[in-house]
N, C-alpha and C positions, 0 to 999 in steps of 0.2 A: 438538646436531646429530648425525644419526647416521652411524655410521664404518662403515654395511654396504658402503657403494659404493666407499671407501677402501680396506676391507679388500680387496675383491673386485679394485680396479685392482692393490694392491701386488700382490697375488695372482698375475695374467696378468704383468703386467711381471717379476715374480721367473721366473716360467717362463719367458719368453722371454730373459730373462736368463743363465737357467742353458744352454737351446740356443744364444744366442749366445757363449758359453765353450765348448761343445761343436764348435761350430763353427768357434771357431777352433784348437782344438786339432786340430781335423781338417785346416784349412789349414797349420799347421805341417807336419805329419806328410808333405802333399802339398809343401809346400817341401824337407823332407828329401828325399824322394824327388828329387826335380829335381836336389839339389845334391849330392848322394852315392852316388846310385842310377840305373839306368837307368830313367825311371820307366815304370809300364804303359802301354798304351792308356786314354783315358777322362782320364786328368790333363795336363794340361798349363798353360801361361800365357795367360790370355786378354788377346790385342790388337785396338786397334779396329785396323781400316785404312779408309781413309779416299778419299774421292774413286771411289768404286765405278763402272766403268762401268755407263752405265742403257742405254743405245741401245735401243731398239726395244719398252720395258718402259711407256711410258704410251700411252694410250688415245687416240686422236683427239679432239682439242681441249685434250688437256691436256701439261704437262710437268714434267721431273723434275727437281729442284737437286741439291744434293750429295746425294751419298746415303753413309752411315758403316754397317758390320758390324762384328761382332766375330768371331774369328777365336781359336780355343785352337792354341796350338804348342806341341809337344812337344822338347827338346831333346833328341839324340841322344848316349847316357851321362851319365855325372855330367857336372854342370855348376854348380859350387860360384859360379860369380859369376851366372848366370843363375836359380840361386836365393835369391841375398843379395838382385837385385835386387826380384825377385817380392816377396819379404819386406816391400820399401822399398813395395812396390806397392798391397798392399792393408793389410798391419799397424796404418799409424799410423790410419786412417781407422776398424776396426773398434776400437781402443783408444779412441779417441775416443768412438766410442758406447753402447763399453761401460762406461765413464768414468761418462757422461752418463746412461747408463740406470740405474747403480749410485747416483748422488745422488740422482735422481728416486727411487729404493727408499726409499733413507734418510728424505728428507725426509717422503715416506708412512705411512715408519712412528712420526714423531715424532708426525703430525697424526692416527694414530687417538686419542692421549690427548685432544684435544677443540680447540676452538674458539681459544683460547690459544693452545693448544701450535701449532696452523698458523698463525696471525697469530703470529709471535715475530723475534726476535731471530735464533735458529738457523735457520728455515725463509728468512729474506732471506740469511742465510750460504748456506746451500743453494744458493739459486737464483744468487746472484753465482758462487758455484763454477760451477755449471751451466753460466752464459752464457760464463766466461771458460772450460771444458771445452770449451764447442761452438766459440766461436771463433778460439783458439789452436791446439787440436787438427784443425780444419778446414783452416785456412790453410796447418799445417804439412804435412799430409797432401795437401794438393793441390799443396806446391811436389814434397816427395818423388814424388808418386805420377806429380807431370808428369817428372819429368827421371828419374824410373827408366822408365816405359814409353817417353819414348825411346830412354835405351839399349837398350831390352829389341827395341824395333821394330827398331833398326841391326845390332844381332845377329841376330835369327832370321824376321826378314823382306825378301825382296829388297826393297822399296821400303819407303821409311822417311819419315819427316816431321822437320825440324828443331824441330817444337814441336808437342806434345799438349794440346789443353788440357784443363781439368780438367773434372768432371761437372757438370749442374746442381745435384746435390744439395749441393753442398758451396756456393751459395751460399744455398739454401734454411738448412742450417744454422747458416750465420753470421746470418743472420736470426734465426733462432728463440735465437740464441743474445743478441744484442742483447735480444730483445726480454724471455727471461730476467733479462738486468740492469736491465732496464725496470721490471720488477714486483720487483724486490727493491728497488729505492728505493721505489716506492709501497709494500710493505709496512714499511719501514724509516720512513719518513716519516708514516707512519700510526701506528705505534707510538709516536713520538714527541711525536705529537697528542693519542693517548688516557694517555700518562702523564702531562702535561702538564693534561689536564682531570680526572682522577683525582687530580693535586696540588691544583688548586685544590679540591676538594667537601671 
C-alpha cells in the first residue's frame, strides 16, 4: 500500500496542529490581558446575546424567528475573574481537539510502516483514545463553557439568560467520537479473526 497520501495527511494535520498550539497560546496571552491588564481595543470576550430584535428586517411574505449575534466585550481594567471565566470558556473545548488531533497524528504516523502496522492492536488503542477524547472532552467543555458564559453574560451584559446552551459542534463531536470507538472494535474484532485463521493454516 502506498504511504504517499498518509504521509501527505499527517503532513497538513501536524501543521495545523502546530497553529492550533499557536493559537492557543495567543488566547492565553489575551486572557492575561483580560485578567491583569487593562486590555486593548480589538480583545475582548465574545458573548452571544440572544432574542435580537428583528422588527421591520424581513421582506413581505416572509418572517423572522429568533434571531442570536455574538457580541465581543471588553471589561474595563483588570478583571482576574472575568478572565478565569473566559479561560472556562473556550480552554477545555480547544484542548479537546488538540488532544484529538494529536492522536489522529500518532496513529499516522504508526500506519506509514504498512498495512499491519494500521490494522493493529495500537491503531484500535488510538482510536478508542480518540472516541473517548472527543466525547469526554466535549461534554466536559460544553458543561464548563455553558455555566461560565452565563456568568460571564450577568457580569458584563445588561440582559442576561439563565441558560446558554452549548454549540452544535459539540454534538457533532460526540458523534464522531462514538463513531471512533465504532471502528476500533471493528478493527479489534477483525484482528482477532485474521489471528485466528493464521492459527489454523
Amino acid at each position: 500500500m502506498s504511504t504517499r497520501w498518509i504521509i501527505r495527511l499527517e503532513t497538513l494535520l501536524s501543521v495545523g496542529f502546530t497553529l492550533g498550539c499557536l493559537g492557543a497560546l495567543a488566547g492565553l496571552a489575551t486572557n492575561v490581558a483580560i485578567a491583569f491588564f487593562d486590555a486593548p481595543n480589538g480583545l475582548g470576550i465574545p458573548l452571544r446575546v440572544l432574542d435580537i430584535p428583528v422588527a421591520g428586517l424581513a421582506a413581505d411574505g416572509a418572517s423572522i424567528g429568533d434571531a442570536t449575534a455574538e457580541v465581543t466585550v471588553r471589561p474595563e481594567g483588570a478583571s482576574p475573574l472575568a478572565g478565569l471565566l473566559y479561560l472556562l470558556l473556550w480552554a477545555p473545548g480547544t484542548a479537546t481537539g488538540l488532544l484529538a488531533l494529536f492522536t489522529v497524528i500518532r496513529a499516522l504516523g504508526r500506519a506509514r510502516s504498512g498495512d499491519r502496522a494500521l490494522f493493529s492492536a495500537v491503531t484500535a488503542g488510538h482510536l478508542r483514545r480518540l472516541g473517548w477524547i472527543l466525547i469526554v472532552g466535549s461534554v466536559v467543555s460544553a458543561v464548563l463553557g455553558s455555566v461560565a458564559e452565563t456568568i460571564l453574560a450577568s457580569m458584563l451584559l445588561a440582559e442576561s439568560y439563565p441558560f446558554y446552551p452549548p454549540s452544535g459542534e459539540v454534538l457533532g463531536a460526540v458523534v464522531a467520537g462514538f463513531a471512533a470507538l465504532g471502528v476500533s472494535e471493528i478493527v479489534r474484532r477483525g484482528l482477532t479473526l485474521l489471528e485466528e485463521v493464521e492459527a489454523t493454516i
